[in-house]
N, C-alpha and C positions, 0 to 999 in steps of 0.2 A: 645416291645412298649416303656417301659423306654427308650431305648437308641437312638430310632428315635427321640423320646421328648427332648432327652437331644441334640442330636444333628440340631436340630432344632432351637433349643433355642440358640446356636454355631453360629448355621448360621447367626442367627437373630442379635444375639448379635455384627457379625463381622462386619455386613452388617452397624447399626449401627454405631460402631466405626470408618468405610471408610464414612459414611457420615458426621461425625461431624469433621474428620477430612479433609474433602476437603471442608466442610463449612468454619472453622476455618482456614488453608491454605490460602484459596483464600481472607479470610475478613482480614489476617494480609496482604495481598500484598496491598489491597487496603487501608488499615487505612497507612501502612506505605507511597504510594503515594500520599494518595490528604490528609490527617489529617498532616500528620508527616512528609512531602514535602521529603522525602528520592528518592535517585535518582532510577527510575524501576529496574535497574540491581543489585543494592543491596536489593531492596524491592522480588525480584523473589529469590535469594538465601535465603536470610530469611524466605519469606513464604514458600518455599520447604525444609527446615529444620522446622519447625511447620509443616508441613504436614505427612512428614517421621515420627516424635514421635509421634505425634499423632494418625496415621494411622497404628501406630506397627509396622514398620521398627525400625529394627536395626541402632543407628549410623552410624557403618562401612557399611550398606546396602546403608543408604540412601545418603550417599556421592557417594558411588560407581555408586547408580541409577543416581543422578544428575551430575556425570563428563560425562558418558558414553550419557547422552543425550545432553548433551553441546558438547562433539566430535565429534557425528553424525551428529547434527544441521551444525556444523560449516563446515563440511567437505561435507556435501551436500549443503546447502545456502550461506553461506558467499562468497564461490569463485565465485557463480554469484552479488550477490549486489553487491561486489566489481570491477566485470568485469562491470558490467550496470552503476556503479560508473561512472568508467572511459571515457565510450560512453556518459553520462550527463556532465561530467567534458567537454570536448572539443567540444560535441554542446555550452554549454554556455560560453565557453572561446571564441569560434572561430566567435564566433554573428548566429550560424546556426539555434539557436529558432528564434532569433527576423526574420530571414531571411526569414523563413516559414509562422511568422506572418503576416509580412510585405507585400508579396507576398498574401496573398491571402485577407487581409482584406484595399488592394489596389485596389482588383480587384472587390471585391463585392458591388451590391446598398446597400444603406444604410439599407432598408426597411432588410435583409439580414445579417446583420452581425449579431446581437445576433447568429443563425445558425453557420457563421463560424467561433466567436470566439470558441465556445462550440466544433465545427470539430478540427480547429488548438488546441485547450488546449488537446482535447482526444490523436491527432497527436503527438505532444509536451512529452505527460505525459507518454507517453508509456518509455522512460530511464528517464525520472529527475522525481527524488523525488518530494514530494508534496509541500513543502515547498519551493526547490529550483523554481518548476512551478511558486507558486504566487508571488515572486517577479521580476520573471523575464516579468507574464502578467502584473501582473497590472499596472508598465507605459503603455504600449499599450493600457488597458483600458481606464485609466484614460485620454489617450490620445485622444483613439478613442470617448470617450464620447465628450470632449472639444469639437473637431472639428467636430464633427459631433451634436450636441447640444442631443445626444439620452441621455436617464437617465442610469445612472452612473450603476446602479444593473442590465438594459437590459441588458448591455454587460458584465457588472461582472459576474452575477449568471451563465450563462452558460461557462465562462470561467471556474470557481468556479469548477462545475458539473464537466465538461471535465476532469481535475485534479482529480477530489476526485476520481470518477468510476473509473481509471486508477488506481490509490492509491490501491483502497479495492481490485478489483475486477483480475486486469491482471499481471500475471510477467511480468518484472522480480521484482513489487515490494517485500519488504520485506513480509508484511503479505499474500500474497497470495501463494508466496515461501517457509513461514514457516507452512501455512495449508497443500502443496501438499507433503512435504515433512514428517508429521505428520502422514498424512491419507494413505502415500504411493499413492497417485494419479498420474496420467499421465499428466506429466506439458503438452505435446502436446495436450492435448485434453482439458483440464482445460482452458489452453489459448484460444482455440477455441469455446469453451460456452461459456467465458469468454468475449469473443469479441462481439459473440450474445447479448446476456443479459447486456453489457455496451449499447448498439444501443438505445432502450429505456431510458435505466436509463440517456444516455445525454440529449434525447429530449424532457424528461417531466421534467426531474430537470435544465433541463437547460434552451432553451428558451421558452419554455411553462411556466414554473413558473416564470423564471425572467419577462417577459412581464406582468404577473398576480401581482407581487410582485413591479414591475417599475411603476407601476400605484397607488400604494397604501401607499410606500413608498418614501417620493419623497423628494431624497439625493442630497446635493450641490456635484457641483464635489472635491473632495479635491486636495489640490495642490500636483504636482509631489514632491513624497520622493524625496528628497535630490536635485531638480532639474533636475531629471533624464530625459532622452529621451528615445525615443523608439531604437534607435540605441546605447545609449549611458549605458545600465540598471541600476542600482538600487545603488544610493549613499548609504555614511556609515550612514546617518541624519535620519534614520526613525527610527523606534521605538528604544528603548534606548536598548532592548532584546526581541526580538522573541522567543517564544520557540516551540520545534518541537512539531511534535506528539508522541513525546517519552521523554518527558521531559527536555530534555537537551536542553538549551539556544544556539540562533546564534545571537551570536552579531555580531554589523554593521560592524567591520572589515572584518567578516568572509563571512557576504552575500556581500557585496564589492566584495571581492575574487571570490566567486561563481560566479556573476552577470556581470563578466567584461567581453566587447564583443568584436568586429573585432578591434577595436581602444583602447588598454590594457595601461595602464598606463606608461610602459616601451616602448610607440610607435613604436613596431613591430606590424604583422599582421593586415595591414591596407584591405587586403581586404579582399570581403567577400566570406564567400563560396555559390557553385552552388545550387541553388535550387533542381534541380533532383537527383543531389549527396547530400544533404545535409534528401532527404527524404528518395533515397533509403537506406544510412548509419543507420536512426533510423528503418527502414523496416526489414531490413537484416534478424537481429537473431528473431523478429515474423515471418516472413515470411519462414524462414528454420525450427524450432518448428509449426508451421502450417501444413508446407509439411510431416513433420515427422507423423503427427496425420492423417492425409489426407491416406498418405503410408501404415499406417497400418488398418485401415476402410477398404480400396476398393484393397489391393495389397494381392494376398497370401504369407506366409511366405516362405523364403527362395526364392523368385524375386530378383534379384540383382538390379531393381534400390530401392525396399524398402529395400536394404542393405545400399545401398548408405546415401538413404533418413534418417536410424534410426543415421547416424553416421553426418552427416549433423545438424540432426536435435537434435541432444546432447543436451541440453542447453547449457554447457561449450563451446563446439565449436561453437552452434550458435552465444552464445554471443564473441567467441574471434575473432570468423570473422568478428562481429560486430566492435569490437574494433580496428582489423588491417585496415580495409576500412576504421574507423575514422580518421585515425593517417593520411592517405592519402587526402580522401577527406575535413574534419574538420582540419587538423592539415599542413603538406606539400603544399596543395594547398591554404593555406589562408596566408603562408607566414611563418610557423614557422619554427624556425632551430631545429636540434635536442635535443642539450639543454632547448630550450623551450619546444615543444611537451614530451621530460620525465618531465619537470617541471609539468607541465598541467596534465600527466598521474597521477603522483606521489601525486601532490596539491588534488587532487579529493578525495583520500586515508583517509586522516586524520577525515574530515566531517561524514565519515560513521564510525566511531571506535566505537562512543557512540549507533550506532543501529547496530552493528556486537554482541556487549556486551550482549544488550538488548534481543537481537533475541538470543544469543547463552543460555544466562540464563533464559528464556523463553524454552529453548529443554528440559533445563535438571530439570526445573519445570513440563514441561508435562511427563517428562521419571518417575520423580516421583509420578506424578497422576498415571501413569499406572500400576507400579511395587509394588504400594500398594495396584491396585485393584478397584481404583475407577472409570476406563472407564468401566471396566467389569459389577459393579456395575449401572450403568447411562445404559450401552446394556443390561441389564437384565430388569429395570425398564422401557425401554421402549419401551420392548416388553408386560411385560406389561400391559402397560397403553394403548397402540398402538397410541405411537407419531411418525409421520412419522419423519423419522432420517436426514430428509431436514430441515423441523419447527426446531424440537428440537439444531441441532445444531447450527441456526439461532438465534434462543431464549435463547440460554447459550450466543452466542456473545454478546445479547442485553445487557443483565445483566452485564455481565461484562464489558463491553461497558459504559454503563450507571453509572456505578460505580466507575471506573479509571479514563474515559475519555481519555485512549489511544489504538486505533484502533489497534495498533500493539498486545500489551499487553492481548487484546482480543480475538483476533486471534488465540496468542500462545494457549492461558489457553482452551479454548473452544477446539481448536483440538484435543490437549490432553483429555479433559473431555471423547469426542463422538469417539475417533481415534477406537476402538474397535467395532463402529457398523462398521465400513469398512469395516472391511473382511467379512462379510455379505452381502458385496453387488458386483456391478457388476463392473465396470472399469469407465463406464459411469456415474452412479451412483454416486462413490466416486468424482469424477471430480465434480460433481455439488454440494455435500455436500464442500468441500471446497468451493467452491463460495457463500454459504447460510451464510458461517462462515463467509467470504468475506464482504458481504452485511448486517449483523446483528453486524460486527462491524462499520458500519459507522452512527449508528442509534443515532437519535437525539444528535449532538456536543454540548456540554452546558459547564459553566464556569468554569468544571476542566479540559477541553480540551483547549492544548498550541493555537491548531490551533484554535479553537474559536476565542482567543484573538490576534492571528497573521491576519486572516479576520479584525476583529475590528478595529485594529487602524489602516491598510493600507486605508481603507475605509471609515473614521472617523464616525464612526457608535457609537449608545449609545448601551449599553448591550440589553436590551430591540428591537432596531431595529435589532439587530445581531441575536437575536435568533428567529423572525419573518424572516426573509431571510436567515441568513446561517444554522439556526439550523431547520429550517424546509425542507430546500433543504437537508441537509443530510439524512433527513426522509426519503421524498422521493425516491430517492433515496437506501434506504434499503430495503423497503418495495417494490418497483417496482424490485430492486436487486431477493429479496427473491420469490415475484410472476412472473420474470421470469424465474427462477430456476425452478420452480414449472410447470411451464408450457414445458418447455424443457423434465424435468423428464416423462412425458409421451410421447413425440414422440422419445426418444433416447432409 
């Protein structure tokens, strides 16, 4: 009886000690980002050394823990961002967004477009980053308001929506790639609820509330950054620094760079590319990752076209076949020589360094959550409490979410926390836990999120009107995220 007691008391004691240190962990990443402005990838090596001592690793353990989770991360995510890099890099060099835009919000009544802004930003958002999206829409908004006299948030908020649900919810972005990769999820299936569960979240965060939110708020149009056109994107005169969602600033130089279309400073690639080539090119590698999820549902193992389909549907290869039809349809067909098109490949490269960084110190943060014991701990408690392990790892997003104000950051840290109810569950399961993670990091954007303030002054909004529209569309948006998760989780 002594020794059950003492060992009890063991248990209690350790259990303890893993939660004061992943309290203390997780509170120095966040004092170090929004108090002490330190950049996230030095703030996540930091707080995984505070977490490692505190948690009772060994020094030599917890270095070991945090390389070996920064090599995994990198060697399974980084070769896609950087592939999806590359397919964003030469739709926005080659005019192939504005093209899509242009094309469809040409062809719509007017009564209509809030709808297809919020369809072309989802279309759009599937390879460019979030950031790269908003400055390459909003001359087209700002556009489409002018001429069309509609209020400036109608067509914003659902452009807005389009982008962010893309952002949280679908590969190949970064935080959804470094949830599925965490959880050990099936990117083909992940994407496919994924795509589900975005369908709503565009059209109640988008033109449902922009029209709710266009009537209550009522925004002068602001003048085009930099004099830009909707053919022409996004001068270096806008805001003096944007910062991402990841901390790290993009100055005007840099979105210039980004944003430059069929007509490039160096007046090559004057024309534009095909509409049908230019959608099937961002379709490709979803649509091959689709197939692959599709093949293995309804095909028996060992079928030779679901051989085909699982090698097809790689991510690596879907995205490289993504990239080789770019090179053609965005890149040869629009005029470029091969000098330029490796420019364009290579140009794309640099932009994502600082969230390759961030994501890779982010793996080996959560590798040390794990290897101390704290996911085990977090799958012990709640079992329980009996917190359904969709909620719960939706509600670690929020918090830390709410805390950093970077959607990435949130992502990582929470996978890590809940990665150990995974193998508890079922394939399907885990596919939808990374999308709760998904969705609970994009919960209420407020004023230590970059992209709050990149919204703000594209849109000359006062703080106060910024967090009535953008920061309640991202509610939305989580919350619709999280309950259609919730509602998928019983018919899959």
């Amino acid at each position: 009886m002594i020794l059950l007691a003492a060992e009890a008391v063991e248990v209690d004691s350790s259990d303890t000690q893993l939660v004061i240190a992943a309290v203390v962990g997780i509170a120095a990443v966040v004092v170090l980002i929004t108090w002490l402005k330190v950049h996230p990838f030095l703030a996540l090596i930091l707080g995984a050394a505070v977490l490692g001592t505190v948690g009772g690793l060994a020094a030599e353990d917890t270095v070991t823990s945090f390389q070996g989770g920064v090599g995994s991360t990198v060697g399974s995510v980084g070769l896609l961002i950087a592939l999806g890099a590359m397919i964003g890099g030469l739709l926005a060099e080659s005019g192939g967004a504005d093209r899509i835009v242009s094309a469809f919000v040409d062809r719509v009544p007017v009564r209509w477009l809030p709808w297809a802004m919020g369809a072309v930003a989802a279309l759009v958002g599937i390879p460019l980053f979030f950031e790269v999206g908003v400055v390459l829409l909003v001359p087209i908004v700002l556009l489409v308001a002018r001429r069309t006299s509609l209020p400036v948030l109608l067509v914003g908020i659902p452009a807005l929506a389009g982008l962010s649900v893309l952002h949280g919810l679908v590969p190949p972005h970064p935080g959804p790639l470094v949830a599925i990769d965490a959880l050990g999820a099936d990117l083909g299936r992940t994407l496919l609820f994924g795509l589900i569960v975005a369908v709503p979240c565009v059209i109640l965060a988008g033109p449902v509330f922009g029209t709710w939110i266009s009537r209550r708020l009522d925004l002068p149009i602001p003048a085009l950054v930099g004099g830009g056109s909707a053919g022409g994107g996004v001068a270096d005169s806008g805001p003096a620094a944007v910062g991402t969602d990841l901390g790290n600033p993009v100055e005007g130089e840099q979105r210039a760079t980004a944003t430059a279309t069929a007509t490039a400073t160096d007046g090559t690639a004057v024309r534009r590319p095909k509409l049908g080539a230019t959608i099937l090119t961002v379709l490709l590698p979803v649509a091959l990752m689709l197939l692959r999820a599709v093949g293995e549902l309804v095909l028996d193992e060992g079928n030779r076209l679901r051989s085909i389909l699982d090698v097809a549907g790689t991510p690596v290869v879907a995205l490289m076949a993504g990239v080789i039809l770019a090179m053609f349809t965005l890149g040869t067909a629009v005029g470029f020589d091969r000098e330029r098109l490796t420019g364009v490949l290579g140009g794309s490269l640099p932009g994502i360094a600082g969230i390759l960084l961030i994501v890779a110190a982010g793996g080996g943060f959560k590798q040390v959550l794990v290897d101390a014991g704290v996911g085990d701990l977090v799958g012990r408690a709640a079992e329980d409490l009996s917190i359904n392990a969709l909620v719960l790892g939706w509600l670690v997003a929020v918090g830390i979410r709410l805390a950093t104000g970077s959607a990435t950051v949130a992502t990582i840290t929470a996978a890590g926390i809940v990665a150990p109810l995974a193998a508890d569950l079922d394939s399907s399961t885990v596919a939808l836990l990374a999308l709760a993670i998904g969705a609970g990091s994009l919960f209420f954007s407020h004023v230590n999120d970059a992209g709050f303030w990149l919204v703000k002054e594209y849109f000359g909004m006062t703080v106060g009107q910024t967090i009535k529209s953008w920061s309640v569309m991202e509610t939305i948006i989580s919350v619709v995220g999280l309950l259609g998760v919730l509602a998928l989780s019983v018919v899959v």
